[in-house]
C-alpha positions as MATLAB code, in Angstrom:
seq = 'XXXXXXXXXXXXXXXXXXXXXXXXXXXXXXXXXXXXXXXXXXXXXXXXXXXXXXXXXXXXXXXXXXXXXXXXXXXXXXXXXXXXXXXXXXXXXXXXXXXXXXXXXXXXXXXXXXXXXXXXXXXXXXXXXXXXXXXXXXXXXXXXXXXXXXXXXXXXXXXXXXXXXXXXXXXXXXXXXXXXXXXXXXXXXXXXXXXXXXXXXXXXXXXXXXXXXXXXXXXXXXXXXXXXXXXXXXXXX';
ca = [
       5.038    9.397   34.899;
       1.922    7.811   33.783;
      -0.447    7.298   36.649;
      -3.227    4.278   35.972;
      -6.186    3.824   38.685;
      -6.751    0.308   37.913;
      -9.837    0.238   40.819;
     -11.611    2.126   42.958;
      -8.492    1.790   45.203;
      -5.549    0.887   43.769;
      -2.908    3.310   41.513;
      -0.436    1.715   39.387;
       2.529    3.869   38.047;
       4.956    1.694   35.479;
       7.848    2.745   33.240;
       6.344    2.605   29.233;
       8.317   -0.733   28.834;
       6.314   -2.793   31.517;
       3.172   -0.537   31.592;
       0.920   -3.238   29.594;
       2.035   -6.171   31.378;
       1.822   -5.596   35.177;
      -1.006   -6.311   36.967;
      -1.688   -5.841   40.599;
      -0.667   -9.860   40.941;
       2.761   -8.760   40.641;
       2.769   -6.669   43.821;
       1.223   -9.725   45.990;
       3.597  -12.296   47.308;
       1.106  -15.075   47.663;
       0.197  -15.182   43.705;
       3.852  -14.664   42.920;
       4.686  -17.677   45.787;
       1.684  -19.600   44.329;
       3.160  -19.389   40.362;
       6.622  -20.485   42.151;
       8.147  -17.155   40.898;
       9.965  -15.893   43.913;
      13.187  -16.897   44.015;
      14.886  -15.413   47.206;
      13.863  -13.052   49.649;
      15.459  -11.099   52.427;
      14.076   -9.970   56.017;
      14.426   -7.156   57.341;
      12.205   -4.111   58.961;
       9.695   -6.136   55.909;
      10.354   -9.188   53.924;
      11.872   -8.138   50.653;
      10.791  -10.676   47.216;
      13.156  -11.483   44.923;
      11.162  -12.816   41.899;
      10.995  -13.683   38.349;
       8.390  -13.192   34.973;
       9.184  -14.499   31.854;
      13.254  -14.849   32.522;
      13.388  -11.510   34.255;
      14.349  -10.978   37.699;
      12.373   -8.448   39.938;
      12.881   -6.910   43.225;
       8.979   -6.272   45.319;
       9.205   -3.868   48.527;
       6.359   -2.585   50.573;
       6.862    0.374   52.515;
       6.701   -0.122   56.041;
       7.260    2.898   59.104;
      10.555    3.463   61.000;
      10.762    4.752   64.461;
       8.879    4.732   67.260;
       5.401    5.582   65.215;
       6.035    2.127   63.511;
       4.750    0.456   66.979;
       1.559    1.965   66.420;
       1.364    2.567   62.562;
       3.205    0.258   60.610;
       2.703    0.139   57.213;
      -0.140    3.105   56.570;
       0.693    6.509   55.530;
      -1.472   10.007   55.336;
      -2.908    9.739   51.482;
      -1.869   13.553   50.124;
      -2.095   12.948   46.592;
      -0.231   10.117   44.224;
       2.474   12.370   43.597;
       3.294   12.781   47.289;
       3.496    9.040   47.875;
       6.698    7.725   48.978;
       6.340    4.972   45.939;
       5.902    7.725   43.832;
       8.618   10.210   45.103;
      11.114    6.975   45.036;
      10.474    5.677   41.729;
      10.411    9.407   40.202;
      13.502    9.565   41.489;
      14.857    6.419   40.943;
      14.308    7.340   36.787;
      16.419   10.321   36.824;
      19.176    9.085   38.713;
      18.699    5.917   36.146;
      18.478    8.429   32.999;
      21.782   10.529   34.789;
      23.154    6.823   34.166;
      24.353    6.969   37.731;
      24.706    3.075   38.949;
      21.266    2.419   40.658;
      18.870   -0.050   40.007;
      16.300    0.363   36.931;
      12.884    1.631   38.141;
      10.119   -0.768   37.013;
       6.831   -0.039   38.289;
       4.438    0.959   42.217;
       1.235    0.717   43.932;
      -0.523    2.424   46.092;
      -3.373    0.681   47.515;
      -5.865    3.409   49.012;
      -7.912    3.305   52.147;
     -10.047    6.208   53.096;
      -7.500    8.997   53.838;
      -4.173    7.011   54.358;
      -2.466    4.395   52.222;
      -0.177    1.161   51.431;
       2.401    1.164   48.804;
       5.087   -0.810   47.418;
       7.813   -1.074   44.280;
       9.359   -3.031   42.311;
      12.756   -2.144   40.675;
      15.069   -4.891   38.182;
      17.191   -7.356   39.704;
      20.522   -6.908   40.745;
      21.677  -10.159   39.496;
      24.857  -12.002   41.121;
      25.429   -9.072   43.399;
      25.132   -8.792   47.566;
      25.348   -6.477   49.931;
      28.660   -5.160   51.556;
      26.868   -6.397   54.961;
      26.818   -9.878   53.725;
      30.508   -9.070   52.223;
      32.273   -8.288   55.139;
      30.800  -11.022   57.450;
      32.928  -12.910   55.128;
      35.683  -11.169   53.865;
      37.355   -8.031   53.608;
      37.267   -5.631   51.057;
      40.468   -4.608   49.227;
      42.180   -1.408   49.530;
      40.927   -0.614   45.784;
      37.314   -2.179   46.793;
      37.391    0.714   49.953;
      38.272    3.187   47.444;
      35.790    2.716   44.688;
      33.075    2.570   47.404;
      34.287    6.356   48.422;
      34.113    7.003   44.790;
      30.463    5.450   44.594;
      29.597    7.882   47.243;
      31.021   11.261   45.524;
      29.475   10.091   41.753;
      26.035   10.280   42.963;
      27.079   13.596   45.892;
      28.220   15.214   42.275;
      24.754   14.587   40.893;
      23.504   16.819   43.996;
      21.149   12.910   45.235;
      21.125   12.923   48.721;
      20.685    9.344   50.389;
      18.542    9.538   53.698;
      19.942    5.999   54.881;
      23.221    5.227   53.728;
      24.300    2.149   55.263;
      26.243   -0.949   54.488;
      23.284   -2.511   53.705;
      22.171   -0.465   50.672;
      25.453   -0.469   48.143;
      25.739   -3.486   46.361;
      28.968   -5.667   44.715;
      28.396   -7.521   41.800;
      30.967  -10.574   41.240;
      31.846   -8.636   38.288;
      32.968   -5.889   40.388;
      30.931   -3.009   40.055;
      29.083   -0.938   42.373;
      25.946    0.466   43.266;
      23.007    1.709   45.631;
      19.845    1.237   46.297;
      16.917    1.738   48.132;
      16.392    5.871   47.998;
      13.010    5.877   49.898;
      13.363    9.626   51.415;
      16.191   10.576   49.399;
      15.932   13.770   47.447;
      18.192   15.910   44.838;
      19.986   18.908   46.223;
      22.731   21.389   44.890;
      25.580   19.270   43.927;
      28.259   19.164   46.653;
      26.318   20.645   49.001;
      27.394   20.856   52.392;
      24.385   18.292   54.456;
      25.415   15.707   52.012;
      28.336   14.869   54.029;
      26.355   13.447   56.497;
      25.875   10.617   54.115;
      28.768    9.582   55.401;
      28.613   10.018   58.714;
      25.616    7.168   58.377;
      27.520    5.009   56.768;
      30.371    5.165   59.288;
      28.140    4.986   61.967;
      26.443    1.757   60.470;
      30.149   -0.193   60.083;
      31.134    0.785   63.477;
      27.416   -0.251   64.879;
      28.155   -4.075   62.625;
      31.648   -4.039   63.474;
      30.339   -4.368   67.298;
      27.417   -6.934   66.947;
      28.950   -9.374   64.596;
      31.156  -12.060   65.894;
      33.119  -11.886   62.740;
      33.164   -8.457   60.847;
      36.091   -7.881   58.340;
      36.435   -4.074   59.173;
      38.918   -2.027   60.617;
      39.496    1.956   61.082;
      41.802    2.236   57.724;
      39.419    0.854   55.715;
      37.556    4.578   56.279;
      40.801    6.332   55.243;
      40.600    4.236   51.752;
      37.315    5.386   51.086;
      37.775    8.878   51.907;
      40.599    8.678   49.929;
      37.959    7.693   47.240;
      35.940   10.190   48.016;
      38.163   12.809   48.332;
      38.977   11.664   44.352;
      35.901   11.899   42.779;
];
């Protein structure tokens, strides 16, 4: 991937189709707020933008620390080259996954802001349009059997590719209204030998996540067989 250093500071790595129209504007909120281009946003550890140039829609997310180091250092990280940039690593990956034509969001474009010997970073990936997560989902509905067992399908399409998710969570695969499924956000992920054995514990994360929801929410449309439909769907793929 083409790396541009726009400023003393600031690197800019975009896919060829965008590469002569972003600008760093598109990675600040406040000019995208100020042009009344953000159209939704969601909160979380950060505040994710949901935003839109010239009729497409655009997803902007910073990188911000997990963990207990987050209390301390919370959006800064130890500046070891472009290529070793979490922006970088994601969106890298993010292209082959993309060019495997496994169901992920298209890669559009990061920056990495520089600052002596750590940096800030952020992405932006396409729109996911008419699609929500299966957090959102279940607080207001339950899945169908064949819904359980196309997300343990999901799962073994991209386990088959050898891409390891490091936070697989309810949060992170998606259900358009047209029915089809994908995930997102890979920030950590990394390839590994298809099948391998550690990439069961993908799923292990994700059960832990709908029995952690299952407890908190007043209303959570889960329920133990659900997991046997998508290891059926797993088992499957």
């Amino acid at each position: 991937m083409k790396i541009q250093q726009i400023d003393n500071n600031h690197y800019l790595v975009a896919i060829k189709k965008y590469r002569d129209r972003i600008t760093k504007d598109w990675f600040d909120p406040k000019k995208l707020q100020q042009n009344k281009e953000v159209i939704g946003q969601s909160v979380g550890r950060s505040t994710t933008y949901f935003f839109e140039k010239e009729g497409e829609g655009f997803v902007l997310r910073q990188y911000f620390r997990g963990g207990l180091l987050s209390k301390w250092v919370e959006d800064s990280y130890f500046f070891l080259g472009i290529r070793k940039t979490r922006a970088y690593r994601e969106q890298a990956m993010l292209k082959k996954m993309y060019n495997l034509g496994l169901p992920v969001p298209q890669p559009v474009a990061m920056l990495v802001h520089k600052k002596g010997l750590v940096y800030q970073a952020s992405i932006i990936i396409r729109l996911i349009k008419n699609s929500r997560d299966l957090f959102h989902i279940l607080r207001e509905r339950a899945l169908t059997d064949d819904e359980w067992v196309r997300v343990g399908a999901l799962i073994k399409e991209f386990h088959n590719k050898g891409v390891y998710h490091s936070d697989l969570n309810i949060h992170n695969i998606l259900l358009s209204d047209s029915g089809k499924m994908w995930l997102i956000d890979f920030d950590k992920g990394h390839f590994v030998e298809p099948n391998a054995s550690h990439l069961e514990g993908n799923l292990s994360r994700l059960k832990r996540s709908l029995l952690k929801e299952s407890r908190n929410q007043a209303q959570f449309h889960w329920r133990s067989p659900d997991w046997d439909l998508l290891m059926k769907g797993y088992a499957s793929g």
